[in-house]
N, C-alpha and C positions, 0 to 999 in steps of 0.2 A: 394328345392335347398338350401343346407349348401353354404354361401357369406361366412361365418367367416373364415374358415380355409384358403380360398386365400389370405383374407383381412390381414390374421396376419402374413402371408409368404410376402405379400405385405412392411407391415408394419416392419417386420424383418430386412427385405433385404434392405427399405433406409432410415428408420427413426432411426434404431440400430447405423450403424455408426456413424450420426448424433450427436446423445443425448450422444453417447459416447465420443465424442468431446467435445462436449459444456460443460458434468461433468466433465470431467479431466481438459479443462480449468477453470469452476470453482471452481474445488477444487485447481488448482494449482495458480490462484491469489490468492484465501486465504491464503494457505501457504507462499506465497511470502510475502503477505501484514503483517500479523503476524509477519515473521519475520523483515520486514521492520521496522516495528510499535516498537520492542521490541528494537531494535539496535540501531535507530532516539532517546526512550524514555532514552536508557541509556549513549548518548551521551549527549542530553539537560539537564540529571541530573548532569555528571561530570563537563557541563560547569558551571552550579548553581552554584554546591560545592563551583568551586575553584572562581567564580566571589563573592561570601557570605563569602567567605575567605578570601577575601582582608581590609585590616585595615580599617576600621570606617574613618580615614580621606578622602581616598581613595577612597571608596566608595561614601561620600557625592558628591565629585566630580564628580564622573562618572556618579551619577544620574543629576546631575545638567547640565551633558553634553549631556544626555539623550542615554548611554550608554546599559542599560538596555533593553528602547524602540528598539533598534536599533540590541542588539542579538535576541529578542523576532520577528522580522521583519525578520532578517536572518535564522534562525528554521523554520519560517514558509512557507520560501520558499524554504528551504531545504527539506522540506517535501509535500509539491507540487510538488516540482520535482520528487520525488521518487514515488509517487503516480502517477503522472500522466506518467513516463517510466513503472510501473508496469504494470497500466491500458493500456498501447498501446501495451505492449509484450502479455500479456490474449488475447484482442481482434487480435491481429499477429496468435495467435494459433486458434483462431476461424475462423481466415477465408482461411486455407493453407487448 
């Protein structure tokens, strides 16, 4: 008695749709994340720029105000954010 050939019709019919799920949502958090990731990285560069642009008086000041500390604080929960609305849309698509 051949078990394989049911087991794989078995195995077709509801573990297929399944796994097809679960890879398109994990390919499609990755694509999101990347994009995310590249978008956050070249926003936190233009703010550098133009914060390292500011005159040497300027700047002493702002560090002393702890200005610095305080964008580095704000990025980082800019991106917590985005990360964790990514990660709740992926796991929205795994469970519909």
């Amino acid at each position: 008695m051949n078990i394989l050939a049911p087991l794989g019709e078995f195995l077709d019919r509801v573990i297929g749709p399944l796994a097809k799920r679960v890879l398109s949502s994990l390919g499609l958090g990755y694509l999101s994340y990347q994009a995310v990731t590249l978008i956050m990285e070249q926003a936190i560069q233009f703010a550098k720029e133009h914060y390292l642009g500011l005159p040497s008086a300027v700047l002493g000041l702002a560090g002393l105000a702890g200005i610095g500390e305080g964008l580095g604080i704000i990025s980082a929960a800019m991106l917590f954010r985005v990360g964790f609305n990514a990660q709740r849309k992926v796991i929205g698509v795994l469970n519909k």
